[in-house]
C-alpha positions as CSV (number, residue, x, y, z in Angstrom):
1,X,35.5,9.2,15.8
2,X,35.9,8.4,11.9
3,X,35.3,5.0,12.9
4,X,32.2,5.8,14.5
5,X,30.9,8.2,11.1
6,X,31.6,5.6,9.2
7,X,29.6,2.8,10.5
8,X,26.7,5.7,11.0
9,X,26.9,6.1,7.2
10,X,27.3,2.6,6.0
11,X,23.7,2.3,8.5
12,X,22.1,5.0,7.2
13,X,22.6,3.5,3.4
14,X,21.5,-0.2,4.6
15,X,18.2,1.8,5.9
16,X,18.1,3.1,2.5
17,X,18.1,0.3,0.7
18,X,15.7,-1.4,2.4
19,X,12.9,1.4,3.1
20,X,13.2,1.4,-0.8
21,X,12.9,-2.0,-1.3
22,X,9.2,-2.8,-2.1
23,X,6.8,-4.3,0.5
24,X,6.0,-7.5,-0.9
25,X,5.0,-9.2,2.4
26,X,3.8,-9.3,5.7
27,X,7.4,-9.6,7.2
28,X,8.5,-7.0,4.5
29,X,6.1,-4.5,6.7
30,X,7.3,-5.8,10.2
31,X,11.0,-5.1,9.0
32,X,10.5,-2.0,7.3
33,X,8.1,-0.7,10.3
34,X,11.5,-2.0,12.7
35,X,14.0,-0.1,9.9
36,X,11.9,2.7,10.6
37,X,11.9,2.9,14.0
38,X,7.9,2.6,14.9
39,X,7.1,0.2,17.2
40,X,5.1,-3.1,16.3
41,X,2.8,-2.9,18.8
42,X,-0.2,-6.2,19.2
43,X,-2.4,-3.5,17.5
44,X,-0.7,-3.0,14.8
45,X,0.6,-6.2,14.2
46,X,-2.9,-7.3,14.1
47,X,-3.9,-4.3,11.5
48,X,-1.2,-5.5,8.7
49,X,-2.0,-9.3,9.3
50,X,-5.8,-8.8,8.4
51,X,-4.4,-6.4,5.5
52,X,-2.4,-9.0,4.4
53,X,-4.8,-11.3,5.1
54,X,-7.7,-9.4,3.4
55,X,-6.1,-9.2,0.3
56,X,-8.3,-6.0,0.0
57,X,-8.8,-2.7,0.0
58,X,-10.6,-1.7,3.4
59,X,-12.1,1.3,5.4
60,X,-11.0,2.0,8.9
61,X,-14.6,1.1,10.3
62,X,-14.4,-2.5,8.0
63,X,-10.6,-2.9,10.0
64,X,-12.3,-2.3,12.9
65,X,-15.2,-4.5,12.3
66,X,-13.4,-7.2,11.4
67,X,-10.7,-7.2,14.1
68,X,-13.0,-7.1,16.5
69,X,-15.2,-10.1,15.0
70,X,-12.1,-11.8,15.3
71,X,-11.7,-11.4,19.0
72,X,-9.0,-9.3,18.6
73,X,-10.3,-6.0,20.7
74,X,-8.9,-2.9,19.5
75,X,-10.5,0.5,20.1
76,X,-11.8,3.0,16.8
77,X,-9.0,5.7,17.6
78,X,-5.9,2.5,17.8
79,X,-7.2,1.7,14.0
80,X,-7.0,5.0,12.9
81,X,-3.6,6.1,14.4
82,X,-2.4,2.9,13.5
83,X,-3.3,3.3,9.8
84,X,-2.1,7.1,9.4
85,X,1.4,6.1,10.8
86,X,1.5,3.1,8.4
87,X,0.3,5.1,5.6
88,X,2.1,8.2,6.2
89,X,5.4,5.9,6.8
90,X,4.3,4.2,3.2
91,X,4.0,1.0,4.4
92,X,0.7,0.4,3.7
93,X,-1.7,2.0,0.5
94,X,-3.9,4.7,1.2
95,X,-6.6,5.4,-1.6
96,X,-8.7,8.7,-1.1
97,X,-12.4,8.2,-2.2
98,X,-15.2,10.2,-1.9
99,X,-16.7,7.9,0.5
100,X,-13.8,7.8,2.8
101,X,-10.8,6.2,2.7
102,X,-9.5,2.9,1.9
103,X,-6.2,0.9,2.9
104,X,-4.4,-1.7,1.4
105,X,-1.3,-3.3,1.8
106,X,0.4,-3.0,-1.4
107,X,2.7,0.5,-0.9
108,X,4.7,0.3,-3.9
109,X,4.0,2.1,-7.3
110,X,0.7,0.4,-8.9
111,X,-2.7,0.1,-10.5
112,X,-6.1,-0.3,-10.1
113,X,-8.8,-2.1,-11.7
114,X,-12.1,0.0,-10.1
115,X,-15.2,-2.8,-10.8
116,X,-17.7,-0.4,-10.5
117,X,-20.7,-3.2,-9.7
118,X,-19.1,-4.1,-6.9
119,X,-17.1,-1.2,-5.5
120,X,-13.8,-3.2,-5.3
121,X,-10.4,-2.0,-6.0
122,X,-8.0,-4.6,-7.5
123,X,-4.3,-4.2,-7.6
124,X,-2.0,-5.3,-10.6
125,X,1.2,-4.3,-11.9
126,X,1.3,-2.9,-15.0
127,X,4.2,-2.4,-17.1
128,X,3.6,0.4,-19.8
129,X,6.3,-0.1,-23.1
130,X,8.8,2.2,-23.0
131,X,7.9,3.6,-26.6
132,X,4.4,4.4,-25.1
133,X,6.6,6.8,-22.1
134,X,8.8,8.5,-24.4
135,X,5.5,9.5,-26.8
136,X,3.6,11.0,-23.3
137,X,7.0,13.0,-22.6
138,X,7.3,14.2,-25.8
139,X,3.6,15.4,-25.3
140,X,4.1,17.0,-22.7
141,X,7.4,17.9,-22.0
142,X,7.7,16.0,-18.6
143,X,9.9,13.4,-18.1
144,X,7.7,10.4,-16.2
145,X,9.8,9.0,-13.2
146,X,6.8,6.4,-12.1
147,X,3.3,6.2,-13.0
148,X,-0.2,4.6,-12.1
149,X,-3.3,3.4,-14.2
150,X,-6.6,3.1,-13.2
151,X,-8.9,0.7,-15.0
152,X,-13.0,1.0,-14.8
153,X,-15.3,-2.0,-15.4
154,X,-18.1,-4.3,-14.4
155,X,-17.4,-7.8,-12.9
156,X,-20.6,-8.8,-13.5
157,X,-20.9,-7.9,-17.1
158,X,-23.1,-10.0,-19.4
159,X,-21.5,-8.9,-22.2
160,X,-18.1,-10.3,-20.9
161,X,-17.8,-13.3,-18.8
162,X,-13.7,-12.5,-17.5
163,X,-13.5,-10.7,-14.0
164,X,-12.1,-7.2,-13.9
């Protein structure tokens, strides 16, 4: 029986170290949706490729729209049972807007460039200097374990020519 605990355990800590390994790809979300035990069905195979795909942050009913344009026929309720187990699991991004919400493949810890012309969220990683950390903590008293930025600007400024 030790034998057996002990191959349990050394499982259990592979699963650990790759659920916490970022999703950087669309075979990092098939494995970590096998790791986790949910199955890859052809719907939600088909969900993560268009994320991936997309490059985008999209509603269910734009999933929907343009899975189906694709020839790929999936119903309204597979898209959105698909997307709260893949969200819920943290394999894919879920962004809470007042209009609804919006998914994106990136899971890990990020930021956001909101272009408010064109309603697009843009993901980049942003690495704050540490100096800049310590100075919030000693603010406020809390020590920051992760954090997330969100940027607000117009792509099609005239007064500046680079896209946000």
């Amino acid at each position: 029986m030790g034998k057996l605990t002990q191959q349990l355990t050394n499982l259990n800590m592979q699963k650990q170290a790759i659920s916490t390994k970022p999703i950087r790809s669309l075979e990092d979300a098939l494995a970590q949706c096998q790791v986790l035990g949910m199955r890859v069905s052809r719907q939600r195979r088909f969900i993560l490729e268009l994320l991936w795909q997309a490059n985008e942050h999209l509603s269910a009913r734009e999933i929907y729209d343009r899975l189906n344009q694709q020839g790929k026929e999936i119903g309204h309720t597979s898209v959105y049972q698909n997307l709260e187990a893949l969200s819920s699991q943290g394999i894919i991004e879920c962004i809470e807007r007042c209009d609804g919400r919006l998914y994106g493949n990136i899971s890990d810890s990020h930021s956001h460039v909101n272009c408010i012309d064109t309603n697009q969220i843009l993901d980049v990683h942003i690495e704050l200097p540490e100096d800049f950390i310590r100075q919030v903590e000693q603010q406020t008293g809390v020590r920051i374990t992760d954090y997330s930025i969100n940027f607000y600007g117009y792509r099609n400024s005239r007064e500046n020519s680079v896209n946000c």
